[in-house]
mmCIF file as Biopython writes it, N, C-alpha, C and O atoms, coordinates in Angstrom:
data_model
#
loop_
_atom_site.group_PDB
_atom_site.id
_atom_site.type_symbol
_atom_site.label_atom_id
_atom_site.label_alt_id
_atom_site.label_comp_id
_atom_site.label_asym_id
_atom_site.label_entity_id
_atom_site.label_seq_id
_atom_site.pdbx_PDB_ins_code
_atom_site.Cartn_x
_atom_site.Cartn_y
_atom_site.Cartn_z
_atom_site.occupancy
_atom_site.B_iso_or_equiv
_atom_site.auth_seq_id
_atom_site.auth_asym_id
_atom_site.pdbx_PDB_model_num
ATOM 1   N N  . UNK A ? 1  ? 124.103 67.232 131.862 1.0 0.0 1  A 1 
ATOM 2   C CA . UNK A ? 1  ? 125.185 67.436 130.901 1.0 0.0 1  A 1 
ATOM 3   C C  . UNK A ? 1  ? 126.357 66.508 131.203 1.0 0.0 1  A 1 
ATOM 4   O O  . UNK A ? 1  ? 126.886 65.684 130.457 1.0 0.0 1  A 1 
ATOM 5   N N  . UNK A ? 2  ? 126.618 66.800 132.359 1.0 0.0 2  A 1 
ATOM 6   C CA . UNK A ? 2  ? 127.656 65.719 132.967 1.0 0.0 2  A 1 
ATOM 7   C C  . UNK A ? 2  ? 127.560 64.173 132.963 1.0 0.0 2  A 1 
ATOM 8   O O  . UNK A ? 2  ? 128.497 63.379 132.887 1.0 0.0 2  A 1 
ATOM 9   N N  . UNK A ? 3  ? 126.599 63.981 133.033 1.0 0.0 3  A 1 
ATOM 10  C CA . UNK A ? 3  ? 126.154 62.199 132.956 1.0 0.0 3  A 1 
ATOM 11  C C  . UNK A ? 3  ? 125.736 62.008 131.434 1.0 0.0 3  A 1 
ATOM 12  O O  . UNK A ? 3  ? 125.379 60.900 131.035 1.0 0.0 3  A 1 
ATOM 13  N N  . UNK A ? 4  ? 125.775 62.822 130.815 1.0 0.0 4  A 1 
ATOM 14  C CA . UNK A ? 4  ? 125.428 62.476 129.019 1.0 0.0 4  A 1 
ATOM 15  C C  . UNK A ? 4  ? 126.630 62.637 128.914 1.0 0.0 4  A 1 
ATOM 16  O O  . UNK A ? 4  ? 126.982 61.466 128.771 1.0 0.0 4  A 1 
ATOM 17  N N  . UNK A ? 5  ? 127.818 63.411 128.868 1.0 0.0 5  A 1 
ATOM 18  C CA . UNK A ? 5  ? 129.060 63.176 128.388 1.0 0.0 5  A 1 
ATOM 19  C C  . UNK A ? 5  ? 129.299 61.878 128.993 1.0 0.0 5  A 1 
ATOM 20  O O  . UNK A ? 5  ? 129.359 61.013 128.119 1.0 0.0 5  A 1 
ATOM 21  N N  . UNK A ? 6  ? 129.468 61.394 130.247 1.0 0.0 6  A 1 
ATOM 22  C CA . UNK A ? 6  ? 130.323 60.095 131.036 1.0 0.0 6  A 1 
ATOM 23  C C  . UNK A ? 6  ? 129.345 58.832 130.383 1.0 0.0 6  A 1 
ATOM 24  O O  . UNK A ? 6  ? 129.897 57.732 130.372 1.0 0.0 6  A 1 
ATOM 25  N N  . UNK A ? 7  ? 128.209 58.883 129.941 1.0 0.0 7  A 1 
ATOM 26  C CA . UNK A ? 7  ? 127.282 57.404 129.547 1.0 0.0 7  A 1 
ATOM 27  C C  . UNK A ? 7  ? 127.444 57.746 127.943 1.0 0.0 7  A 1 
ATOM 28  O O  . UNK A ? 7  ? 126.767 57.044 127.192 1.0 0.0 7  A 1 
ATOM 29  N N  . UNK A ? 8  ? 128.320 58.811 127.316 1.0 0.0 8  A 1 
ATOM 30  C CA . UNK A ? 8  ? 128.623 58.632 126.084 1.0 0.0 8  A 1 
ATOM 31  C C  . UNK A ? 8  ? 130.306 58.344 125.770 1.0 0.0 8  A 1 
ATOM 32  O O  . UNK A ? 8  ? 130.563 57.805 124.694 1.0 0.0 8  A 1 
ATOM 33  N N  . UNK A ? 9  ? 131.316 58.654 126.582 1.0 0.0 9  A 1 
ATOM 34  C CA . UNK A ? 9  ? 132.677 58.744 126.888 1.0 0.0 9  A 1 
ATOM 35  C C  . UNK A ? 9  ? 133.130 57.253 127.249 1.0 0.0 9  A 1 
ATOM 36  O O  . UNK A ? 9  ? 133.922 56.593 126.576 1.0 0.0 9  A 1 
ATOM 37  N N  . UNK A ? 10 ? 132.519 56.847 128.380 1.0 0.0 10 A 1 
ATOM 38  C CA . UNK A ? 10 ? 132.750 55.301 129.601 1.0 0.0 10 A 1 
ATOM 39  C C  . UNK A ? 10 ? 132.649 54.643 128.226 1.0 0.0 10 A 1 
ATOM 40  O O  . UNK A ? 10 ? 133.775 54.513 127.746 1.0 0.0 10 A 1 
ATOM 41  N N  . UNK A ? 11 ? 131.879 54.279 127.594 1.0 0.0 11 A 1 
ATOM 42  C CA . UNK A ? 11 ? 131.608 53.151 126.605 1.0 0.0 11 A 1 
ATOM 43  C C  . UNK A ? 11 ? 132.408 53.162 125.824 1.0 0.0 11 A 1 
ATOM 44  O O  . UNK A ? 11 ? 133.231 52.249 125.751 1.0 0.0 11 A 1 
ATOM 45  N N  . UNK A ? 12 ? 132.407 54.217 124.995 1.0 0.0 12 A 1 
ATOM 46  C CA . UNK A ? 12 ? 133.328 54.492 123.616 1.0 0.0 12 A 1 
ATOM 47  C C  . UNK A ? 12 ? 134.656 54.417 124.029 1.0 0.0 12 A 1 
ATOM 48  O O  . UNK A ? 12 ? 135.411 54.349 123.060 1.0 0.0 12 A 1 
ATOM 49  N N  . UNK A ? 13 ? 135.256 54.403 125.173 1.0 0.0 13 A 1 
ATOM 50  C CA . UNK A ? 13 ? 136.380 54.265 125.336 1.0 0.0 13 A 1 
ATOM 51  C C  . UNK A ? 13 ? 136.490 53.294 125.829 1.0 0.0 13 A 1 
ATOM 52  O O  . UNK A ? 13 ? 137.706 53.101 125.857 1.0 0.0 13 A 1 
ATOM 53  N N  . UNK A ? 14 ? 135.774 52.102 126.486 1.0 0.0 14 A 1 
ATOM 54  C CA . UNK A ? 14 ? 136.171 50.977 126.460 1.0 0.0 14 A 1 
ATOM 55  C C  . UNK A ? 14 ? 135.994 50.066 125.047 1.0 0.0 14 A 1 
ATOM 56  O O  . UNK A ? 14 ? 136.833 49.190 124.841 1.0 0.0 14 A 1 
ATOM 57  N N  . UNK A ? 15 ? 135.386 50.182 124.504 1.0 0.0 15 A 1 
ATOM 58  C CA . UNK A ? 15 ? 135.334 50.206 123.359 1.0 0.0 15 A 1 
ATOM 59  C C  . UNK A ? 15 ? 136.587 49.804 122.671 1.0 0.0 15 A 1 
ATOM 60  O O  . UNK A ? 15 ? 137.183 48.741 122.494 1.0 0.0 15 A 1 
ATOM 61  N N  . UNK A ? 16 ? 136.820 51.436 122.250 1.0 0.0 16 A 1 
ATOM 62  C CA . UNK A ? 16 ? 138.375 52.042 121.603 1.0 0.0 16 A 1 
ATOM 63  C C  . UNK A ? 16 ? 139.324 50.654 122.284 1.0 0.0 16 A 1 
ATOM 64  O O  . UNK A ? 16 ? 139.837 49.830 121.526 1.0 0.0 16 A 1 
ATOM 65  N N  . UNK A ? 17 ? 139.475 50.544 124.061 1.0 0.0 17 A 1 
ATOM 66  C CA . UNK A ? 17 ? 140.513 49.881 124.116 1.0 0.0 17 A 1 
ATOM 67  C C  . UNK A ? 17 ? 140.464 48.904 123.903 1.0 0.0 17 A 1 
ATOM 68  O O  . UNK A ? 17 ? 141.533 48.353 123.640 1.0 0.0 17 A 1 
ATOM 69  N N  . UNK A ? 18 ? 139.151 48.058 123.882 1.0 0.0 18 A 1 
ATOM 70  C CA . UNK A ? 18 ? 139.069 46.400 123.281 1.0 0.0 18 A 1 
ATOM 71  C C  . UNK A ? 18 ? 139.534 46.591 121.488 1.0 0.0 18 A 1 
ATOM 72  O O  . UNK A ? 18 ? 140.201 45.655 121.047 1.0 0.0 18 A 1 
ATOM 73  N N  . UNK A ? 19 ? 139.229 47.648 120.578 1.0 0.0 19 A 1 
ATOM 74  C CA . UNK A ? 19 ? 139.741 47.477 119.526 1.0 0.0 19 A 1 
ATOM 75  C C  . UNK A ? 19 ? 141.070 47.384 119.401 1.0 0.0 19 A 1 
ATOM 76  O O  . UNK A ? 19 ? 141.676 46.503 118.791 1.0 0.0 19 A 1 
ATOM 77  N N  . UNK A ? 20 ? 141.712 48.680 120.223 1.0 0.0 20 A 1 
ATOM 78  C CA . UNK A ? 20 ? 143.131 48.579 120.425 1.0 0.0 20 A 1 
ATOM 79  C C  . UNK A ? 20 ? 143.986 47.285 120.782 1.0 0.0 20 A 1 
ATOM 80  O O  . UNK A ? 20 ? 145.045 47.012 120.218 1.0 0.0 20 A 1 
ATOM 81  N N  . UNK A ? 21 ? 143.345 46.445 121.885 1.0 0.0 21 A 1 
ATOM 82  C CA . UNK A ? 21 ? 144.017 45.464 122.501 1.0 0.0 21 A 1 
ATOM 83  C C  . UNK A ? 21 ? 143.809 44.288 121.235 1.0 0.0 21 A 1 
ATOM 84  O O  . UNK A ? 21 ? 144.777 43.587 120.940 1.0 0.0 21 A 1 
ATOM 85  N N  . UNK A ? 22 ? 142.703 44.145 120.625 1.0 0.0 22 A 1 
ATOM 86  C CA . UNK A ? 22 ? 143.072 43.001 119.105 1.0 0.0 22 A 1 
ATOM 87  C C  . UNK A ? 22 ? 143.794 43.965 118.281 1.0 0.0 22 A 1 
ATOM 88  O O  . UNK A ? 22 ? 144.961 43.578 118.339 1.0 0.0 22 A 1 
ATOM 89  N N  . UNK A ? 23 ? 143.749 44.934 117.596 1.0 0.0 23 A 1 
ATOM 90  C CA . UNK A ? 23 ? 145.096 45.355 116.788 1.0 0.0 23 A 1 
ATOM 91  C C  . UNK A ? 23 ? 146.435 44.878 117.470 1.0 0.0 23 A 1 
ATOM 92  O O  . UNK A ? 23 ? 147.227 44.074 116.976 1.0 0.0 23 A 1 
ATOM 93  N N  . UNK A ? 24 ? 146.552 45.496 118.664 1.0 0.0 24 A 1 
ATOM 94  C CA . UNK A ? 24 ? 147.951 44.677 119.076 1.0 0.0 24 A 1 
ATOM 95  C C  . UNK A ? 24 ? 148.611 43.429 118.780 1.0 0.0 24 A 1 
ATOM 96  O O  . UNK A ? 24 ? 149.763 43.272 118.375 1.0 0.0 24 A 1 
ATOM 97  N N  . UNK A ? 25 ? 147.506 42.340 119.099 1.0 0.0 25 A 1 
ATOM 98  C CA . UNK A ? 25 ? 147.914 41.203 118.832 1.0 0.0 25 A 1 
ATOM 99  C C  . UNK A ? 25 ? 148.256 40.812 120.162 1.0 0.0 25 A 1 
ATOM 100 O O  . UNK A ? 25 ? 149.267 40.130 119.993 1.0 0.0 25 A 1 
ATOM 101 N N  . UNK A ? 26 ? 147.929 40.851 121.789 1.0 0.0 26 A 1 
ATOM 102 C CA . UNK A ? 26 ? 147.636 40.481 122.819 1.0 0.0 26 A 1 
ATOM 103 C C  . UNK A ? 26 ? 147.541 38.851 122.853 1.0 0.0 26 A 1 
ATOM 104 O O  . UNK A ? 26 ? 146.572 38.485 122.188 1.0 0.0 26 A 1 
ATOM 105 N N  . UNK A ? 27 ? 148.113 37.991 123.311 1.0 0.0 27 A 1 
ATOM 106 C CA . UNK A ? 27 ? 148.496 36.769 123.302 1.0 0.0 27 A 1 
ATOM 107 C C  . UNK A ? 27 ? 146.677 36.235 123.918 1.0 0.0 27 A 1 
ATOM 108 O O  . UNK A ? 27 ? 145.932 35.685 123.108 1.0 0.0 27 A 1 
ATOM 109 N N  . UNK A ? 28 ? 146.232 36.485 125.285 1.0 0.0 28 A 1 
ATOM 110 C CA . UNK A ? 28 ? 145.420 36.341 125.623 1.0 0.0 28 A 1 
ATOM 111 C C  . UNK A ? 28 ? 143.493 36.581 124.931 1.0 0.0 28 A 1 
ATOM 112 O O  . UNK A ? 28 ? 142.402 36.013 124.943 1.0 0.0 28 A 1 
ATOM 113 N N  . UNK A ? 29 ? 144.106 37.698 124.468 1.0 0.0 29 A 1 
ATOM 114 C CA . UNK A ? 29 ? 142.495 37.964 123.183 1.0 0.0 29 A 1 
ATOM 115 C C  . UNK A ? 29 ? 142.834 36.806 122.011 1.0 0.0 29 A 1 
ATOM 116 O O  . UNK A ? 29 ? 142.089 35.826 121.983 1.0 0.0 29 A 1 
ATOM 117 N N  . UNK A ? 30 ? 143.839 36.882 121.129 1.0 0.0 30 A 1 
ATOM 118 C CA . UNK A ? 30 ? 144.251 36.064 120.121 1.0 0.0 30 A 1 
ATOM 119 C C  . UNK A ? 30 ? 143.365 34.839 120.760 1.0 0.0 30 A 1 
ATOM 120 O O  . UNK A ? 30 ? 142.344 34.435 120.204 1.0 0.0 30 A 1 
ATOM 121 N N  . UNK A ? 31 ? 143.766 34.403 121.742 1.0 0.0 31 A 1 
ATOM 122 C CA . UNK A ? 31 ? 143.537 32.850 121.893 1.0 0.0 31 A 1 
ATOM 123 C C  . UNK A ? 31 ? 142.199 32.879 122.141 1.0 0.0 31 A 1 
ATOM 124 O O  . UNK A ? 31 ? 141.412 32.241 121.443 1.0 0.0 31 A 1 
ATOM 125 N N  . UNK A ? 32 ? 141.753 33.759 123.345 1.0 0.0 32 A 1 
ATOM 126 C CA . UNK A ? 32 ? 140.261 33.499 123.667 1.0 0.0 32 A 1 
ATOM 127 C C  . UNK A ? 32 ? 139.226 33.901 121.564 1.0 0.0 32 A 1 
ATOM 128 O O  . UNK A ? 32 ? 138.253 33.323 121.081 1.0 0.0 32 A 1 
ATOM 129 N N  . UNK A ? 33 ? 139.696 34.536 121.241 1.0 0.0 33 A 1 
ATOM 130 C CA . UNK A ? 33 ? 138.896 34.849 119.612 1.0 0.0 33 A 1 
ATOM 131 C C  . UNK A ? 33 ? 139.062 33.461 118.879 1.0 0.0 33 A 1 
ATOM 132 O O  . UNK A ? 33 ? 138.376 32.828 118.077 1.0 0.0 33 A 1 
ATOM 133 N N  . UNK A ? 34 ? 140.399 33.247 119.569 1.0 0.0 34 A 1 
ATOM 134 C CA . UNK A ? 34 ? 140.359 31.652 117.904 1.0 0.0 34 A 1 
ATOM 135 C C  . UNK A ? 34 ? 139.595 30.368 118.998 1.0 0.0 34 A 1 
ATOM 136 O O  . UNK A ? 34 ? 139.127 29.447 118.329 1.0 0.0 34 A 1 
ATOM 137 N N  . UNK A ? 35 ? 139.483 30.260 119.969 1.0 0.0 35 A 1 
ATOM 138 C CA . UNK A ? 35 ? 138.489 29.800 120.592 1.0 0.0 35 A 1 
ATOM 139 C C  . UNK A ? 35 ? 137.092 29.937 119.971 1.0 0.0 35 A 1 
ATOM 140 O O  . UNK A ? 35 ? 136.352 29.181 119.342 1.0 0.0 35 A 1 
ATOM 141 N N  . UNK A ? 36 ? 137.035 31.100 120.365 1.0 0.0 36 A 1 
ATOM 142 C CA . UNK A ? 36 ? 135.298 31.358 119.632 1.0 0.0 36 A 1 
ATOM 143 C C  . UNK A ? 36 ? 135.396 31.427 118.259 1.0 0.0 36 A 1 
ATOM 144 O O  . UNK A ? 36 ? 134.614 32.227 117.745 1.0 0.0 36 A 1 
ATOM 145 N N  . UNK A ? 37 ? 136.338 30.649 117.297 1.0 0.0 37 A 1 
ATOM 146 C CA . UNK A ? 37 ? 136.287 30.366 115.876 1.0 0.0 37 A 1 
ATOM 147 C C  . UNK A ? 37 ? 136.663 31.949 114.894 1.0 0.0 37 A 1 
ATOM 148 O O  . UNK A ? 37 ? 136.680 31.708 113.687 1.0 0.0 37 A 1 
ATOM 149 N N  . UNK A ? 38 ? 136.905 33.221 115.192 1.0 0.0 38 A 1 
ATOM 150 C CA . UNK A ? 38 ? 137.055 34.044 114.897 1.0 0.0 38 A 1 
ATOM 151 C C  . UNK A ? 38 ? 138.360 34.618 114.515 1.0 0.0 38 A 1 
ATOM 152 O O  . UNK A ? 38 ? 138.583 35.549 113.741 1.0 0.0 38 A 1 
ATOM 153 N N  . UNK A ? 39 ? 139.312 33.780 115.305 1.0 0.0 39 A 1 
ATOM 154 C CA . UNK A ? 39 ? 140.709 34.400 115.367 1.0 0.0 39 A 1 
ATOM 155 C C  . UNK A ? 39 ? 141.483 34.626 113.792 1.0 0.0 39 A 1 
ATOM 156 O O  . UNK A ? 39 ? 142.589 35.166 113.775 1.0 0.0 39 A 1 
ATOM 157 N N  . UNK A ? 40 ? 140.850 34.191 112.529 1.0 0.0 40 A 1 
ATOM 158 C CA . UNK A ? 40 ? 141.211 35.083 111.391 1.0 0.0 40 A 1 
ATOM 159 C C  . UNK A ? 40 ? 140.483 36.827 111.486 1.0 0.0 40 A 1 
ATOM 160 O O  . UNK A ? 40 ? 140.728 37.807 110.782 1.0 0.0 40 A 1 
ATOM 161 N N  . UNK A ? 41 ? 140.056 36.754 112.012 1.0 0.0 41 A 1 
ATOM 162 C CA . UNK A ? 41 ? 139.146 38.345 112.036 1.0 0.0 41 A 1 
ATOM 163 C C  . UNK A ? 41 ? 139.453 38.697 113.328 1.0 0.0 41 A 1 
ATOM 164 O O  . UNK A ? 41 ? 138.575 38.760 114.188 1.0 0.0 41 A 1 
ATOM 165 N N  . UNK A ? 42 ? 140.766 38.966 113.584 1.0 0.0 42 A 1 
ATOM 166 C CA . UNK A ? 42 ? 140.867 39.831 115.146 1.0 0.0 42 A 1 
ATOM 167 C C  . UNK A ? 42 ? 141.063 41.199 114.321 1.0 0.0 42 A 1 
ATOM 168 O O  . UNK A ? 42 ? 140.140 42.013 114.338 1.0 0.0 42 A 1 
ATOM 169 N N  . UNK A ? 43 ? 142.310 41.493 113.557 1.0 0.0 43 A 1 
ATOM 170 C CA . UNK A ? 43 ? 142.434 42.448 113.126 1.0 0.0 43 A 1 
ATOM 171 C C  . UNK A ? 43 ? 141.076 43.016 112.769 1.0 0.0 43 A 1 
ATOM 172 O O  . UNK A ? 43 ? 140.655 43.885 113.533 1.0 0.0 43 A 1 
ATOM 173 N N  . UNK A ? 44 ? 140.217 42.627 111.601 1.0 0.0 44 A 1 
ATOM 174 C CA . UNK A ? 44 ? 139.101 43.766 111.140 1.0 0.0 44 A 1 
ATOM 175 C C  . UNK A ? 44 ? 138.187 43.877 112.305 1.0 0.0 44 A 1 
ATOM 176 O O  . UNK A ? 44 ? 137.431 44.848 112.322 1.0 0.0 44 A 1 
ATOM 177 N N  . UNK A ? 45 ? 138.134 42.795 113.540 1.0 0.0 45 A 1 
ATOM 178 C CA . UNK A ? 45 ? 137.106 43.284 114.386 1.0 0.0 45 A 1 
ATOM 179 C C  . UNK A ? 45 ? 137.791 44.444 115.178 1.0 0.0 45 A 1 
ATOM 180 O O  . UNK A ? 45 ? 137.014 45.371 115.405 1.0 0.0 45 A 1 
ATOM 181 N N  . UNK A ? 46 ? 139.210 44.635 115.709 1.0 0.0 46 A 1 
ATOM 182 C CA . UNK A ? 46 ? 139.330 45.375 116.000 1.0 0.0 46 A 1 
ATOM 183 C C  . UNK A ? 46 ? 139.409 47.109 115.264 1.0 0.0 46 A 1 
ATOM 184 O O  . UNK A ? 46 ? 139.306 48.266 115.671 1.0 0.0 46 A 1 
ATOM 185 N N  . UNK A ? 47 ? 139.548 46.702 114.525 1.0 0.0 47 A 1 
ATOM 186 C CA . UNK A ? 47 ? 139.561 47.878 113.264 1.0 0.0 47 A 1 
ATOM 187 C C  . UNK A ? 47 ? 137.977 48.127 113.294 1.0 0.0 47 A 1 
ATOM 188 O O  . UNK A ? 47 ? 137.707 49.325 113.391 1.0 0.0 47 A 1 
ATOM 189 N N  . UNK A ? 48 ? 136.966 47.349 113.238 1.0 0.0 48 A 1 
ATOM 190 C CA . UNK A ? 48 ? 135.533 47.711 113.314 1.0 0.0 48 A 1 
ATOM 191 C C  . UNK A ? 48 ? 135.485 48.522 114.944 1.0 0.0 48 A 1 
ATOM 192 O O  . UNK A ? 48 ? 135.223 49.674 115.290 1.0 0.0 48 A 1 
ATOM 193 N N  . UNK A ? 49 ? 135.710 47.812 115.368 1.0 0.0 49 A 1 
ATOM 194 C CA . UNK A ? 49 ? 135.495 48.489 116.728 1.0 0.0 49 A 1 
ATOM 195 C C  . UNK A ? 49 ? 136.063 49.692 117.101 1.0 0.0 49 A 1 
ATOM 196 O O  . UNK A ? 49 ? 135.494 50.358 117.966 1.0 0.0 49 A 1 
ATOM 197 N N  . UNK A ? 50 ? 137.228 50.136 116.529 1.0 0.0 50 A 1 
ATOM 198 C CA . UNK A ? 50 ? 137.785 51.545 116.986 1.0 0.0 50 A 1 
ATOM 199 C C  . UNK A ? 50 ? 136.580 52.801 116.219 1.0 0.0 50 A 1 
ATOM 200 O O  . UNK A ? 50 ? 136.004 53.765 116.725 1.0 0.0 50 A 1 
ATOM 201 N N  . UNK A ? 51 ? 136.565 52.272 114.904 1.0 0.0 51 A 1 
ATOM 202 C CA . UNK A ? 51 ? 135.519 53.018 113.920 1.0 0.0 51 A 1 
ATOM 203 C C  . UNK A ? 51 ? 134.625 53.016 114.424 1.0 0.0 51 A 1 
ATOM 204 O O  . UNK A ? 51 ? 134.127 54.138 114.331 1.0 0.0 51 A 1 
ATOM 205 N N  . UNK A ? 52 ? 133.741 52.052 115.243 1.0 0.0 52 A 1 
ATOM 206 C CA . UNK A ? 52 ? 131.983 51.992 115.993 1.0 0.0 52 A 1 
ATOM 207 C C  . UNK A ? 52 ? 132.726 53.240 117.384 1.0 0.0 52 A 1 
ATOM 208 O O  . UNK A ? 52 ? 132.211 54.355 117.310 1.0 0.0 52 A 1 
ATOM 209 N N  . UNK A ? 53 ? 133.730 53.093 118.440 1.0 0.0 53 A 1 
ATOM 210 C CA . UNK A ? 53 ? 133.599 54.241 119.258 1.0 0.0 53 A 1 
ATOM 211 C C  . UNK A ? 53 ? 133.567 55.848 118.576 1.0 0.0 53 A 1 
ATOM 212 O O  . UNK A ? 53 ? 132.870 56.822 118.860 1.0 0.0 53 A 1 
ATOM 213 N N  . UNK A ? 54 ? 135.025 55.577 117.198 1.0 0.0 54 A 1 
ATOM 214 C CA . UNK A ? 54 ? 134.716 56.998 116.770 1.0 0.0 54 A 1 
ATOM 215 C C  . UNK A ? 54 ? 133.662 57.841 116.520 1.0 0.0 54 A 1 
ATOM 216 O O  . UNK A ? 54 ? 133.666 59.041 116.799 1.0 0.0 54 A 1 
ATOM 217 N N  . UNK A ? 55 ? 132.283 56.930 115.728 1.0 0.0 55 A 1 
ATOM 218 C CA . UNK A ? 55 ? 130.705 57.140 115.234 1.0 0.0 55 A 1 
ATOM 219 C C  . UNK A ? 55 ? 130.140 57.342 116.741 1.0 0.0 55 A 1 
ATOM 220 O O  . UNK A ? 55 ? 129.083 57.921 116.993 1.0 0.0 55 A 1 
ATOM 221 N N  . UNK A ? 56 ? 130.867 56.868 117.541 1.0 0.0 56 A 1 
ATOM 222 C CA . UNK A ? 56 ? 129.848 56.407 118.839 1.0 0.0 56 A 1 
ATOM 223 C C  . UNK A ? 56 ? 129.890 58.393 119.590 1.0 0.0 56 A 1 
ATOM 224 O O  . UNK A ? 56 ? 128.907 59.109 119.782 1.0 0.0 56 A 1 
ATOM 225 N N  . UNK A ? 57 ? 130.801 58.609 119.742 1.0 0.0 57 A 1 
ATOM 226 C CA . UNK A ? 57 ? 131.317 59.805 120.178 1.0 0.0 57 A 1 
ATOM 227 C C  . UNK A ? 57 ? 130.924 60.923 119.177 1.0 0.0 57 A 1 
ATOM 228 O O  . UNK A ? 57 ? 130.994 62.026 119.718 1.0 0.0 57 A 1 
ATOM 229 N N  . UNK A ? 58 ? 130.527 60.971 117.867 1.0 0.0 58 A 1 
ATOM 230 C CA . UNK A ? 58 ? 130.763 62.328 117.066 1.0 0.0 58 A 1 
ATOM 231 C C  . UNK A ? 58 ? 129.113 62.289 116.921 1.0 0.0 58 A 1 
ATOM 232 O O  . UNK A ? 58 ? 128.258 61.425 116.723 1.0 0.0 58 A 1 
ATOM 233 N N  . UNK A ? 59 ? 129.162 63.919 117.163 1.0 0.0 59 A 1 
ATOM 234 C CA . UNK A ? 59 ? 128.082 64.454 117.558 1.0 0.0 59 A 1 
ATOM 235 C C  . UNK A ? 59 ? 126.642 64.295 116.482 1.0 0.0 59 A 1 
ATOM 236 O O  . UNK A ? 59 ? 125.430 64.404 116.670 1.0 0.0 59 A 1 
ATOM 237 N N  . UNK A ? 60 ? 127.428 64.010 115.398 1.0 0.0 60 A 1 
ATOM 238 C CA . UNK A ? 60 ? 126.346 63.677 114.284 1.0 0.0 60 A 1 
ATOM 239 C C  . UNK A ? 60 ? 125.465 62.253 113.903 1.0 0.0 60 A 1 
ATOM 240 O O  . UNK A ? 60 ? 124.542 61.984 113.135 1.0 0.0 60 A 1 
ATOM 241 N N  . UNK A ? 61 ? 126.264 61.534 114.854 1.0 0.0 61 A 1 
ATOM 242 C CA . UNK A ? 61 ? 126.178 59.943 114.764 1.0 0.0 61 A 1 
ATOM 243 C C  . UNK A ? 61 ? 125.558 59.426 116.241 1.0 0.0 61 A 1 
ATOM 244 O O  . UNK A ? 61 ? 124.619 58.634 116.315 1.0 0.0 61 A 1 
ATOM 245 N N  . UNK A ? 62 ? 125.976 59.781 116.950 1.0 0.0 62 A 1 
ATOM 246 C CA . UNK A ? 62 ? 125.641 59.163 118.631 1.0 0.0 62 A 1 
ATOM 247 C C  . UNK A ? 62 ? 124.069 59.247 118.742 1.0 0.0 62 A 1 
ATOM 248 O O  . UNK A ? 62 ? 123.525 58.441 119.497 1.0 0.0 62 A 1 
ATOM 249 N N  . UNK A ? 63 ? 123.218 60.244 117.987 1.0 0.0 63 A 1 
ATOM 250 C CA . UNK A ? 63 ? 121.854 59.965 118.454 1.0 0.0 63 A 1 
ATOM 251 C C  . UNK A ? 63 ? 120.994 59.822 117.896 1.0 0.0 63 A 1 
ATOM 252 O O  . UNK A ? 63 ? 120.842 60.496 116.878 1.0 0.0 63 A 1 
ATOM 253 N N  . UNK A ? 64 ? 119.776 58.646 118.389 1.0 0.0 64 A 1 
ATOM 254 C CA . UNK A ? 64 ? 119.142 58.011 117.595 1.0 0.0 64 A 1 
ATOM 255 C C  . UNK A ? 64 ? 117.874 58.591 117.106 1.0 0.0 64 A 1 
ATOM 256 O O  . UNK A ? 64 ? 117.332 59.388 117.871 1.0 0.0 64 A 1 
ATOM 257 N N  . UNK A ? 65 ? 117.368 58.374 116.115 1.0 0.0 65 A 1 
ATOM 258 C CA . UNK A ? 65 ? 116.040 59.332 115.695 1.0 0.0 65 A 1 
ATOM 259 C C  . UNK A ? 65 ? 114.987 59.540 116.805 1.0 0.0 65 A 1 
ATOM 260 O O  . UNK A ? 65 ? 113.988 60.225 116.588 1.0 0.0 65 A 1 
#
């Protein structure tokens, strides 16, 4: 029980904070994203990414057939 909550929790919340840290607008992500040609899409990737931990965590979504 304990290791299915922490190998479903650990992820989704690092997750959450990589979405969080591109919403911010973090000087260091900005640059490394427009590097990798992306840096018009920090915002929606981070916006995708908070939405993929929320699905990732709710009990109806996290498991696979």
């Amino acid at each position: 029980m304990i290791v299915q909550l922490l190998a479903t929790w650990i992820p989704a919340l690092l997750i959450a904070l990589s979405g969080v840290m591109k919403l911010s607008g973090h000087p260091k992500i900005l640059e490394g994203m427009t590097t990798l040609g992306v840096g018009r899409y920090v915002r929606l990737l981070g916006v995708m990414e908070l939405a993929f931990a929320i699905l990732f965590v709710m009990p109806a979504t996290f498991k696979l057939p």
